[in-house]
Structure formats: C-alpha cells, structure tokens
Backbone of each chain as ProteinMPNN parsed JSONL, in Angstrom:
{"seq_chain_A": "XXXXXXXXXXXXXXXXXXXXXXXXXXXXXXXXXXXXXXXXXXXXXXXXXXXXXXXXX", "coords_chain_A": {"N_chain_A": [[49.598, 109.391, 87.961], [46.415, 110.757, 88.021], [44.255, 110.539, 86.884], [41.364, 109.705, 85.805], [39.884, 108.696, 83.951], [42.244, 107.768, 81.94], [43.401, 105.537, 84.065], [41.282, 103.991, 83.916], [41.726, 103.38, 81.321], [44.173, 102.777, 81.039], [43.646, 100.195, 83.049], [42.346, 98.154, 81.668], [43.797, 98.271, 79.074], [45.572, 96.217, 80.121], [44.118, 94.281, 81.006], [42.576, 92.793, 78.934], [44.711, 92.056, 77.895], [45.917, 89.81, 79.205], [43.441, 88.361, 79.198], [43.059, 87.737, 76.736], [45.637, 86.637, 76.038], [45.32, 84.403, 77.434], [42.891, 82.742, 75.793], [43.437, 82.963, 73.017], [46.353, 80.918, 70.955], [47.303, 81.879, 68.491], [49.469, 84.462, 68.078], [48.698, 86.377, 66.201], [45.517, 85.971, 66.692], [45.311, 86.897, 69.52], [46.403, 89.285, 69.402], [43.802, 90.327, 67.585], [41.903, 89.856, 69.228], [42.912, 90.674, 71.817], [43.022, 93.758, 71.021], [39.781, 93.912, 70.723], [38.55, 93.4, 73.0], [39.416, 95.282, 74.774], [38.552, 97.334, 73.248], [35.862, 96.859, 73.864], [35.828, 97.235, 76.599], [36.935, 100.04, 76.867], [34.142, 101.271, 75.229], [32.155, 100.36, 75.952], [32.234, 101.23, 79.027], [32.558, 103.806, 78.453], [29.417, 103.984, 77.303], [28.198, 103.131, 79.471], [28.906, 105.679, 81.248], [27.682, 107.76, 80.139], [25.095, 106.796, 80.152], [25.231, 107.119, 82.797], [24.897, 109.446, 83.442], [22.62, 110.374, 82.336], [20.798, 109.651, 84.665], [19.315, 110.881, 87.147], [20.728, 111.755, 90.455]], "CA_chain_A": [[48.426, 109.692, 87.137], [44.943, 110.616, 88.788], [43.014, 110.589, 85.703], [40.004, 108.409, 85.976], [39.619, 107.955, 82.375], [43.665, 107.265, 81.929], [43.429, 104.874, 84.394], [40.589, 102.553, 83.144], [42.589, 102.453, 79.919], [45.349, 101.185, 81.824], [43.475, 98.732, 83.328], [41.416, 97.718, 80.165], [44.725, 97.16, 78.179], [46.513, 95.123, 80.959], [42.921, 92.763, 81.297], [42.239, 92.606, 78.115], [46.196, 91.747, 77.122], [45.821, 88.533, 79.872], [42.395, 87.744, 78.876], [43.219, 87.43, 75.234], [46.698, 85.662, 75.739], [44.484, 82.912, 77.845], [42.289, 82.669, 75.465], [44.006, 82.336, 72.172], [47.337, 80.744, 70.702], [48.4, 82.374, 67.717], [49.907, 86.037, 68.337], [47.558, 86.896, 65.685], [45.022, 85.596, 67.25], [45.852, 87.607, 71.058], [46.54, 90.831, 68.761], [42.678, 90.991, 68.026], [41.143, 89.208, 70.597], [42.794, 92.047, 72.877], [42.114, 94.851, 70.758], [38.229, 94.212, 70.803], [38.296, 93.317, 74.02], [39.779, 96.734, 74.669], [37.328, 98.337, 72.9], [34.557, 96.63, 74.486], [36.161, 97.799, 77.818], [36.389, 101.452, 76.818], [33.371, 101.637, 74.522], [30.897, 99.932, 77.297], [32.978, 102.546, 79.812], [31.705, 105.364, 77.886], [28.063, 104.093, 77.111], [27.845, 103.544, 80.995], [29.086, 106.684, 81.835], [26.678, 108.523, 79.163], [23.609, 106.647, 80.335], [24.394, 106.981, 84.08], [24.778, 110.76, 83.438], [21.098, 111.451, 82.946], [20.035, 109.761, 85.687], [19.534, 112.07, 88.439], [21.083, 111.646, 91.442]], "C_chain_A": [[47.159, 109.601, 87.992], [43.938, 110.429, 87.91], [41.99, 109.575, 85.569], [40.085, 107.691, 84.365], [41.01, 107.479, 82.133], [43.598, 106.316, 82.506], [42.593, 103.722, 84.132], [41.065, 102.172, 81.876], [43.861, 101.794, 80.226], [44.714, 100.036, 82.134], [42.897, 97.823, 82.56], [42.174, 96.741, 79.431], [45.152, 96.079, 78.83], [45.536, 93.708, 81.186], [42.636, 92.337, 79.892], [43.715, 91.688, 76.968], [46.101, 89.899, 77.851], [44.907, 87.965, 79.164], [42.323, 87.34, 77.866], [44.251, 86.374, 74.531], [45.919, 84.112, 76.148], [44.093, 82.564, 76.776], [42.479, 82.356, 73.968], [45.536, 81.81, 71.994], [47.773, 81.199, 69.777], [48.562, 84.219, 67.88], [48.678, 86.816, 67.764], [46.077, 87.004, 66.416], [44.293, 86.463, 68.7], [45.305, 88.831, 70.389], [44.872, 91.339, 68.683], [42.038, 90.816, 68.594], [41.422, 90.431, 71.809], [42.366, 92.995, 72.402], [40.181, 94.593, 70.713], [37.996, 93.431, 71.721], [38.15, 94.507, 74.743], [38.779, 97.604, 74.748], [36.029, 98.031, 73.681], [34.708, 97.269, 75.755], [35.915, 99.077, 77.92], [35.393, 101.616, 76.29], [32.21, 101.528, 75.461], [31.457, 101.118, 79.063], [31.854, 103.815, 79.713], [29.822, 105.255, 77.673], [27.564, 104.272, 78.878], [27.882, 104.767, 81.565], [27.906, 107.944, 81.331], [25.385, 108.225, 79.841], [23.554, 107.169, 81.884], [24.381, 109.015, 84.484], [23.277, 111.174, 83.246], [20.404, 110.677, 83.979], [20.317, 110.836, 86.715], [19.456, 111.486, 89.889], [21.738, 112.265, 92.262]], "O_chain_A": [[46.854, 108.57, 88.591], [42.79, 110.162, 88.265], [42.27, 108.503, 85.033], [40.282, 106.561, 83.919], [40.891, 106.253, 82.116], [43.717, 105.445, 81.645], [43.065, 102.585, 84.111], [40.946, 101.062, 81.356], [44.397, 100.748, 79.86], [45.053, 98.956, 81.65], [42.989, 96.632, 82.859], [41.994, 95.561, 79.131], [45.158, 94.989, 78.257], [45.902, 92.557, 81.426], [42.414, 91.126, 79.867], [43.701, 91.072, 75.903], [46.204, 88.918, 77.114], [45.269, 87.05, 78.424], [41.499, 86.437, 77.727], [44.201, 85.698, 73.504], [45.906, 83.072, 75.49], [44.944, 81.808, 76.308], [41.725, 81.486, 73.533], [46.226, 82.226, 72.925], [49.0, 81.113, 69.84], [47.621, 85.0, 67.747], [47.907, 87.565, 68.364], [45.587, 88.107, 66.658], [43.086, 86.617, 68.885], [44.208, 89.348, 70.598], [44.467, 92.307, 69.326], [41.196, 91.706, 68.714], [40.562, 90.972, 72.504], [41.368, 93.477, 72.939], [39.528, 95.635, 70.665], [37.158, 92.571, 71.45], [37.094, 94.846, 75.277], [38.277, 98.301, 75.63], [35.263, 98.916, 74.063], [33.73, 97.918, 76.126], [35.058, 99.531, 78.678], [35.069, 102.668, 76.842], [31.436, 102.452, 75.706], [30.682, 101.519, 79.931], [30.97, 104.387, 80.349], [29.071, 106.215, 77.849], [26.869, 105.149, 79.39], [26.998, 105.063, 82.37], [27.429, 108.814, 82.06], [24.606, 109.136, 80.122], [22.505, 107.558, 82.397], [23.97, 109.605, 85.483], [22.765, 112.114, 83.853], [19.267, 111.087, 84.212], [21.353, 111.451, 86.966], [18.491, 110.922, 90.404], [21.955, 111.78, 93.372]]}, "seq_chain_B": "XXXXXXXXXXXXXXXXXXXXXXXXXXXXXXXXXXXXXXXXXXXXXXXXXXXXXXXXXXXXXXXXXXXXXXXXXXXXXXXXXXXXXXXXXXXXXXXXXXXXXXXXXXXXXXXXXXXXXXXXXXXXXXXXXX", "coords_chain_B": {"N_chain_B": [[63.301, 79.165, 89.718], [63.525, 76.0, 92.652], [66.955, 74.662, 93.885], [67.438, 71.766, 92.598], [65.183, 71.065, 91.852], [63.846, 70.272, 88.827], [63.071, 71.633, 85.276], [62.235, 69.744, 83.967], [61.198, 67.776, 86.309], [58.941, 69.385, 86.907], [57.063, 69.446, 85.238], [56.192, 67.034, 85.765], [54.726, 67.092, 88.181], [51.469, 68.197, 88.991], [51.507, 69.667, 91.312], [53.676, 70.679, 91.888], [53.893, 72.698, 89.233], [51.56, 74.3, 89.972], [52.492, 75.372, 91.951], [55.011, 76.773, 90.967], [53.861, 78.233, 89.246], [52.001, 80.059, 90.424], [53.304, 81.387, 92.482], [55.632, 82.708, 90.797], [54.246, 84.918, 88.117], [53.202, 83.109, 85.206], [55.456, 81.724, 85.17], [54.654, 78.939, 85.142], [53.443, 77.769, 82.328], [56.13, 78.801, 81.047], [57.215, 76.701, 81.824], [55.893, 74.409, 80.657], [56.487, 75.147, 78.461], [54.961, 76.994, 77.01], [56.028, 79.957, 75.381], [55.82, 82.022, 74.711], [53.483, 82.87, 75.747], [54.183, 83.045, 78.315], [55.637, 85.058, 78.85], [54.042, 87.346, 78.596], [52.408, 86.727, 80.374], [54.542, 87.34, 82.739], [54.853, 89.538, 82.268], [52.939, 91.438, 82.765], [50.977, 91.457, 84.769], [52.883, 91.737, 86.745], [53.091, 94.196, 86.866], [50.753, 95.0, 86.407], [50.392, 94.514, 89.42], [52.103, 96.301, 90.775], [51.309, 98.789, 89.928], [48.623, 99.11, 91.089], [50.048, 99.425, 93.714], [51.373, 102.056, 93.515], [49.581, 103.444, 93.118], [48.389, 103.903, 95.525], [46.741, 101.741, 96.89], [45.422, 99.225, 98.921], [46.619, 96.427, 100.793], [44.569, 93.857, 101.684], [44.148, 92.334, 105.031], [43.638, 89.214, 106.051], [40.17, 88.847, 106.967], [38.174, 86.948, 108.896], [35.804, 87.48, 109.645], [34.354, 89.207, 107.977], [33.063, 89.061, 105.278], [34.032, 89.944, 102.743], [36.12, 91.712, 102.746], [37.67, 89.694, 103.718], [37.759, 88.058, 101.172], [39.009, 90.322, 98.99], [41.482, 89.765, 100.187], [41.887, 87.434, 99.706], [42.429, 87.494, 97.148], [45.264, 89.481, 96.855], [46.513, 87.652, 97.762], [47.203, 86.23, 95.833], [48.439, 86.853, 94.267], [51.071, 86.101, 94.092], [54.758, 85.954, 94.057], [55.29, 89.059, 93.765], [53.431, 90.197, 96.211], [54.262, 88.646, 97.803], [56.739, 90.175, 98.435], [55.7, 92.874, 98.631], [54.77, 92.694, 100.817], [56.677, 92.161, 102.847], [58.283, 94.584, 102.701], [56.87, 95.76, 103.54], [55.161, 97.038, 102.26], [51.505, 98.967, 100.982], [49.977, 99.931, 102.477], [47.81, 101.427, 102.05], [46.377, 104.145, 101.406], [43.95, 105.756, 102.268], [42.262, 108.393, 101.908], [43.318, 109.198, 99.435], [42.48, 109.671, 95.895], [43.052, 108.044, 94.424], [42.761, 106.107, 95.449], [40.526, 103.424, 95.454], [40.991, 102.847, 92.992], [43.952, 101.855, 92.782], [43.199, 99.38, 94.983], [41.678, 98.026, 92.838], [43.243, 97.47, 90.66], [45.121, 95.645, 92.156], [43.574, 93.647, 92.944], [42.836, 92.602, 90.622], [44.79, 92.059, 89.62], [45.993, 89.652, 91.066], [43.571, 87.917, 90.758], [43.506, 87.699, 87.727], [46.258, 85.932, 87.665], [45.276, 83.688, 89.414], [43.443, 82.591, 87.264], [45.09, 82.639, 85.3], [47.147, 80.576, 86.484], [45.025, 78.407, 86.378], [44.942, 77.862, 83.998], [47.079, 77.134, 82.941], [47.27, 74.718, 83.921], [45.522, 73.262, 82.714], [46.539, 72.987, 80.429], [48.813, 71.418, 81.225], [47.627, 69.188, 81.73], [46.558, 68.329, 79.132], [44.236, 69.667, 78.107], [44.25, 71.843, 76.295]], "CA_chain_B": [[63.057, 77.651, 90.732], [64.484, 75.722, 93.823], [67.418, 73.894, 93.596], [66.88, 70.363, 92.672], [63.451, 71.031, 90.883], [63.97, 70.907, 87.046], [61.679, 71.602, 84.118], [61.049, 68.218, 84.014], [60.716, 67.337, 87.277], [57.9, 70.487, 87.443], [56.096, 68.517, 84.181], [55.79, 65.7, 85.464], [53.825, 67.32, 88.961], [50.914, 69.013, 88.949], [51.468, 70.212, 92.598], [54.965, 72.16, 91.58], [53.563, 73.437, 88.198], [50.497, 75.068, 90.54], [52.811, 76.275, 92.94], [55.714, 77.853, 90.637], [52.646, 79.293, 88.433], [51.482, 81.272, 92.047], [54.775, 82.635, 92.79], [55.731, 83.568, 89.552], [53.446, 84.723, 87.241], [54.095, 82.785, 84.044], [56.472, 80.214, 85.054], [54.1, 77.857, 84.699], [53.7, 78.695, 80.949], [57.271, 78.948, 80.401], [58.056, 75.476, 82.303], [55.453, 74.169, 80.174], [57.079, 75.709, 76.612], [54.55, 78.345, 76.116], [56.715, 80.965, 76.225], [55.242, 83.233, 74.36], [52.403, 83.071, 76.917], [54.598, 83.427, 79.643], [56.505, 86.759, 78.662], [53.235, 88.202, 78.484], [51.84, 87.384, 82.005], [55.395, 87.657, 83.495], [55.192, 91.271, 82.055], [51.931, 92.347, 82.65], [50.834, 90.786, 86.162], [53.417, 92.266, 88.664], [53.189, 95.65, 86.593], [49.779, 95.633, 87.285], [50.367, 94.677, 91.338], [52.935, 97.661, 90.92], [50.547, 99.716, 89.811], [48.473, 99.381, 92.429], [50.682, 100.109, 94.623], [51.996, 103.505, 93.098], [47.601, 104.617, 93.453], [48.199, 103.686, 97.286], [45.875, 100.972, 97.063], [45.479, 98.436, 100.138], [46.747, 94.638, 100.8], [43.759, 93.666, 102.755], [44.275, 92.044, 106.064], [42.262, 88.483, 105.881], [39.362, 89.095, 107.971], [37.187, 85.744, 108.158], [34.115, 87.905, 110.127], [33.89, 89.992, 107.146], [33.713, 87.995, 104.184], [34.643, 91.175, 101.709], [37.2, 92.042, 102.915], [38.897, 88.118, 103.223], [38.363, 87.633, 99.602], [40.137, 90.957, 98.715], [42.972, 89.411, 101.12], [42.596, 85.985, 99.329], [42.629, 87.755, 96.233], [45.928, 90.061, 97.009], [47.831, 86.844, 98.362], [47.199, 85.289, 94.798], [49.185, 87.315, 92.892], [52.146, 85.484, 94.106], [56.061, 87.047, 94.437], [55.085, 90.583, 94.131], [52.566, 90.004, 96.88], [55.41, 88.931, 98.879], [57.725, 91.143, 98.37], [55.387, 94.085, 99.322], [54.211, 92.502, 102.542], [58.233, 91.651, 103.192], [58.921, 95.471, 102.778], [55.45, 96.569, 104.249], [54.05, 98.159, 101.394], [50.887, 98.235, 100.916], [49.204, 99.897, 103.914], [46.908, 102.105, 101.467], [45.873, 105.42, 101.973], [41.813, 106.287, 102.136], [41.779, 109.601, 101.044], [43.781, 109.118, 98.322], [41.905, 110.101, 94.716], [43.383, 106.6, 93.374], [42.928, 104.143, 96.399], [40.178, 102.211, 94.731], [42.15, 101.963, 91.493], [44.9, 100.999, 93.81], [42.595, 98.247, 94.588], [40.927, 97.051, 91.942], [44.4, 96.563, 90.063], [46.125, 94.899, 93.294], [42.961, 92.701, 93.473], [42.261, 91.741, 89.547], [46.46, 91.035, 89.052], [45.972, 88.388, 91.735], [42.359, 87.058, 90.052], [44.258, 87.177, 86.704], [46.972, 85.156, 88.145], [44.42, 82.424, 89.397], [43.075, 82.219, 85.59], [46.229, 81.787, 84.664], [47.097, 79.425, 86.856], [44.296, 77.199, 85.554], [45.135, 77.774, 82.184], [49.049, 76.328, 83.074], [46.966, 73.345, 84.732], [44.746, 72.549, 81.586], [48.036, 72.864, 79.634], [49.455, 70.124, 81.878], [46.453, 67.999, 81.353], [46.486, 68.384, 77.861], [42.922, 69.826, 77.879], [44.502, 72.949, 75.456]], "C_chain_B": [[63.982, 76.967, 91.599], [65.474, 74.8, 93.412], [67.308, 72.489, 93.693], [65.846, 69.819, 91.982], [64.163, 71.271, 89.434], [63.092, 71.029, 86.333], [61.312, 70.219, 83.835], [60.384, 67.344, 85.149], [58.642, 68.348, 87.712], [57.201, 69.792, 86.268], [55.519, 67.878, 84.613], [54.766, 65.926, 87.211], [53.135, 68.369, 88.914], [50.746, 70.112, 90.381], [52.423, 71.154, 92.477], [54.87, 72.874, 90.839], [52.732, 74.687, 88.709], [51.454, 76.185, 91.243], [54.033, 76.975, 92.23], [54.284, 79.099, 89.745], [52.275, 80.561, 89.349], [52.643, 82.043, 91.845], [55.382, 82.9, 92.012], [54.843, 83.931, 88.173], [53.888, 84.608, 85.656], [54.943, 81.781, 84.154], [55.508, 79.124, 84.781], [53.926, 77.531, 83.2], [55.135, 77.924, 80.233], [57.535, 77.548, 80.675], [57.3, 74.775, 81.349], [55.534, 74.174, 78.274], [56.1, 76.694, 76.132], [55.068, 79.679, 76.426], [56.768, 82.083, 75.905], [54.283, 84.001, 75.512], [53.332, 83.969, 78.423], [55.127, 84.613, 79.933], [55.421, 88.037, 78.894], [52.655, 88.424, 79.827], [52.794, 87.644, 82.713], [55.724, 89.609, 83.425], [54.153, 91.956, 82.893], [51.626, 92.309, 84.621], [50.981, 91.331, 87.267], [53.333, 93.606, 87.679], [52.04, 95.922, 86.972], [49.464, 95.883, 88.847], [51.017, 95.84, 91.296], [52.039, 98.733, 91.138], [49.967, 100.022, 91.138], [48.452, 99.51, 93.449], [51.208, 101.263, 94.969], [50.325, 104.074, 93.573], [47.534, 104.219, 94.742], [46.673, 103.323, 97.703], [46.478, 100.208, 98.015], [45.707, 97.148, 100.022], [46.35, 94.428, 101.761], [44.345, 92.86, 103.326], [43.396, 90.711, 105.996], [41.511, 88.577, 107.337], [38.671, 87.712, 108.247], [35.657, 86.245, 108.769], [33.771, 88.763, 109.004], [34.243, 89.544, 105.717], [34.526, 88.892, 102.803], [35.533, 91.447, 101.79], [38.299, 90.756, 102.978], [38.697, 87.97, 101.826], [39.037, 88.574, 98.606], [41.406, 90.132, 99.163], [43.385, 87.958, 99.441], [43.228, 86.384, 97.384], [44.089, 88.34, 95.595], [47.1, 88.649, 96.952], [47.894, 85.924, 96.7], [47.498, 86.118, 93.285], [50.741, 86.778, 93.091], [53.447, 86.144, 94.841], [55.905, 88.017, 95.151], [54.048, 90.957, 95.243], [53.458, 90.091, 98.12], [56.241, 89.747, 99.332], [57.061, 92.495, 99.05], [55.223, 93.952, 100.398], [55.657, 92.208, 102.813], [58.613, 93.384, 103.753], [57.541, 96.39, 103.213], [55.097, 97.632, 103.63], [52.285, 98.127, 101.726], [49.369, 98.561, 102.023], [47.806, 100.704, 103.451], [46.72, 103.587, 101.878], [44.173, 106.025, 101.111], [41.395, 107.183, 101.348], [42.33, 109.852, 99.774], [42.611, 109.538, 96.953], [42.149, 108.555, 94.136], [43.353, 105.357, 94.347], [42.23, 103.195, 95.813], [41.008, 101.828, 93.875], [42.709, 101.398, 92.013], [44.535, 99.666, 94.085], [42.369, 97.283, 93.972], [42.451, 96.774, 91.284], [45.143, 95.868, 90.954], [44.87, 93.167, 92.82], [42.543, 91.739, 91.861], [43.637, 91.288, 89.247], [46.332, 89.917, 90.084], [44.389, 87.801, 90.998], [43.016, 86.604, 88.73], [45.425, 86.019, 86.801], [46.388, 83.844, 88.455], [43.997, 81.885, 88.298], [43.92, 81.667, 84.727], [47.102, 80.686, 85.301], [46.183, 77.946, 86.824], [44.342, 76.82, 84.617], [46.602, 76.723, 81.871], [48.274, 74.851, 83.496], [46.309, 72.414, 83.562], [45.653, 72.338, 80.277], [48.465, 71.935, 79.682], [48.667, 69.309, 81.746], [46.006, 67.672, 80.262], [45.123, 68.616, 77.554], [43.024, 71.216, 76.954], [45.645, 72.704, 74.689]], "O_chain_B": [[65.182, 77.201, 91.452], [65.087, 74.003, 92.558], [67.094, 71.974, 94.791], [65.596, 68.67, 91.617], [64.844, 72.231, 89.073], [62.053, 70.476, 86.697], [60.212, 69.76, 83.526], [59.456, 66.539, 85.07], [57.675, 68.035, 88.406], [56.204, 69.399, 86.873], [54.343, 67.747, 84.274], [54.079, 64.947, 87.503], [53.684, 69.467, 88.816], [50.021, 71.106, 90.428], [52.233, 72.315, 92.84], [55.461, 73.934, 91.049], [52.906, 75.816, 88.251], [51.332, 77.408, 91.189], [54.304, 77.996, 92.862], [54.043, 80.305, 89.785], [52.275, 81.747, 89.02], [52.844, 83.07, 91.197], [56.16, 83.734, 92.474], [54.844, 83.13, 87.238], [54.543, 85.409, 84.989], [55.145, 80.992, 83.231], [55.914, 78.334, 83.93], [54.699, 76.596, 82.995], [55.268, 77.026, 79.401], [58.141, 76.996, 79.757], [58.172, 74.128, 80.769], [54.988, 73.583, 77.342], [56.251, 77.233, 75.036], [54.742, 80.39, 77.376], [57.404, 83.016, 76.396], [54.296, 85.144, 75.969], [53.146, 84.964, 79.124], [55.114, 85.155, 81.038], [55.671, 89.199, 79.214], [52.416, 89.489, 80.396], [52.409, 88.304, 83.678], [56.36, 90.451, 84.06], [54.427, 92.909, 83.623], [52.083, 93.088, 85.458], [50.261, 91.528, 88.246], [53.983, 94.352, 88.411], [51.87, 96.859, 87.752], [48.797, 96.746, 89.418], [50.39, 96.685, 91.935], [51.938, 99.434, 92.145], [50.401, 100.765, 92.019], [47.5, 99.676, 94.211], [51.5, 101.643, 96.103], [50.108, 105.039, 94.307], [46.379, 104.184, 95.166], [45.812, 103.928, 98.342], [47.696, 100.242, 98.189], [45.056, 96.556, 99.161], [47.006, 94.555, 102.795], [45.215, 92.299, 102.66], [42.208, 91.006, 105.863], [42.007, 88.442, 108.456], [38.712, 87.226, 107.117], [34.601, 85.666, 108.516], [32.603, 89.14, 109.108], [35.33, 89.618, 105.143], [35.423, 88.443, 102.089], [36.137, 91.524, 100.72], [39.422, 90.753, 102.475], [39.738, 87.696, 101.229], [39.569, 88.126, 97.591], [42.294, 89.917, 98.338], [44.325, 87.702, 98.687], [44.055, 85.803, 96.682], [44.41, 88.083, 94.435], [48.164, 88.605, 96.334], [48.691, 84.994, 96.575], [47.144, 86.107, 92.106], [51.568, 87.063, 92.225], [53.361, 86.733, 95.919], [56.094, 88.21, 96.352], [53.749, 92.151, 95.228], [53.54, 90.929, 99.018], [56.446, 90.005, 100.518], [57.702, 93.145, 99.876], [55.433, 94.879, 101.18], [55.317, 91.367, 103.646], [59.09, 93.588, 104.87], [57.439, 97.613, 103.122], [54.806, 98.755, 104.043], [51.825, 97.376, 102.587], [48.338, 97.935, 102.267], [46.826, 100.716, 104.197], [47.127, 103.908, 102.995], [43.68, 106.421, 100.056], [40.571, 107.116, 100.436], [41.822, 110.703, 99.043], [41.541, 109.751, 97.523], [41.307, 108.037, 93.402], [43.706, 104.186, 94.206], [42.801, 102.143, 95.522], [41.66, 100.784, 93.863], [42.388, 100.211, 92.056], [45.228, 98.748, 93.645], [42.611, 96.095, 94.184], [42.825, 95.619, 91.487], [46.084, 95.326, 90.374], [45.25, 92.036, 92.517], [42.101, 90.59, 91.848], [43.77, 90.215, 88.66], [46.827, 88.93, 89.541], [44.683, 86.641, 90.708], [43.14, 85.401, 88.495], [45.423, 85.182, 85.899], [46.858, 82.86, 87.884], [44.112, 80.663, 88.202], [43.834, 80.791, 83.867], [47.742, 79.936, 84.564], [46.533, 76.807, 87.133], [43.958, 75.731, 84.189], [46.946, 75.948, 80.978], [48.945, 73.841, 83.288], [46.474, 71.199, 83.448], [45.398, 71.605, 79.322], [48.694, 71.275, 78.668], [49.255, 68.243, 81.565], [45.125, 66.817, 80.176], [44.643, 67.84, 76.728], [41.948, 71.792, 76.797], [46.042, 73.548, 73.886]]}, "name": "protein", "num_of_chains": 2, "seq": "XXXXXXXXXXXXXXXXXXXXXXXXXXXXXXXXXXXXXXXXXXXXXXXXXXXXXXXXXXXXXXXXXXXXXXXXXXXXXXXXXXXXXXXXXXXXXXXXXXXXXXXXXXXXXXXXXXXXXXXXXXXXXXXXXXXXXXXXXXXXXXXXXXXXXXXXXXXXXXXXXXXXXXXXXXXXXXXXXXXXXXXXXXX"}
C-alpha cells in the first residue's frame, strides 16, 4: 500500500488501539477510548491538511 | 521465557518483568494476569514493526555524534524480539527513494516508543500503582 491517507489510518488505529488499552481497563472502556482517539487522529489529519493547503508554498 | 524463570519467579522481580516486557511485547501483562492487555500489545506491536518493514523503512545504526539519528536507533532497539529478529536476518537496511520509507520509519520507530509505554505500564502494574 502507498497510499498516504491509507497509511495514517493504519497507523492511527494501531496507536490509538495501544494508547487506549494503556490507558483504560474495561474492554468497554479501550473500545471508546480508541475510537475517539482514532478520530482525533484522522479528524486533526484532515484539519491539518486543509489548513496547510492554503498556505502557499 | 527461559528455563528456570516462572511466572512467579518474574512477579516477584522487577528486573525480569522489565526485561521479558522488552523482548516480548506483552509478556509483561500476561505474566502479570492482564491478559487481556497483553493479546492486544502482543498483536499489535510486532505488526506494526512488520509493517515498517514491508514500507522499506530503516533500523537506524546508533550514531552517538548525531543525536537524531541515536534516538531513532534507541528507539528501533526498543521494540524488543522483532527488532532482533530483523537485525539477525539483516532486514531492515531501508530504501531512500522509496514513496513509503518515512512511514517505514515512523511505524518501526513509534512500535518501539509504544513498547517503552508499555513497559512502564507492566512496571506500575507490578508496583501496584494501577
């Protein structure tokens, strides 16, 4: 896979799957702690990518 | 684990807990009874070193005149096993022009940072500070 965007959602889920198991103990717990981790990963992704598009460079 | 070491012998030191935690990611965890925990970094961990090894990302060289490049190294050597295993079979050598070498990178170099995190997390486990 070369896909830029594919690949930060790989790495998003896989940090966000660690960072969430650390971080809580009940499954439940993990389950949304990673998903809106996730999201923060891709969502802050995309605002970055949006804002650094009108700068000109 | 080595013969002779048991799950209780690895309890009861925080020096063998540290050092199976390194070289496997997750045993610490599991020796510990969270073993939910442990399935998860034993999964995730070396799939991510894999990874970036398939985007012919690099296992820096420790430099100590160039401090960037030694804390990639220190970072690479602290993913444990799968660390070994590639430098055993001389993976690992990167390729520049690649389209995916950073990625290659950055997942070689955050599955060994993740690995350190979770090796503190197995330590505050053992200390009953979680």
């Amino acid at each position: 896979m070369t896909s830029h965007l594919g690949l930060m959602v790989v790495f998003a889920a896989m940090t966000s799957a660690v960072f969430a198991v650390i971080a809580k103990e009940t499954v439940r717990d993990q389950l949304r702690a990673g998903l809106r981790l996730f999201a923060a990963f891709v969502g802050g992704a995309f605002i970055l990518g949006w804002l650094m598009y009108f700068i000109p460079l | 684990m080595p013969a002779g070491v048991d799950a209780a012998t690895v309890r009861r030191s925080p020096f063998l807990l540290i050092l199976l935690a390194w070289l496997v990611p997750g045993a610490g965890h599991f020796t510990l009874g969270k073993r939910q925990k442990a399935y998860v970094f034993a999964g995730v961990l070396p799939v991510m070193f894999i990874c970036g090894l398939l985007l012919q990302g690099r296992l820096f060289p420790f430099v100590p005149g160039d401090p960037l490049v030694a804390l990639a190294s220190l970072a690479n050597v602290m993913a444990g096993v799968p660390y070994l295993v590639a430098r055993l079979f001389g993976a690992g050598d990167g390729v520049p022009t690649a389209i995916t070498y950073e990625y290659g990178n950055t997942f070689m170099i955050a599955a060994g940072l993740l690995n350190t995190l979770v090796m503190i997390d197995a330590f505050d486990v053992f200390k009953g500070r979680k």
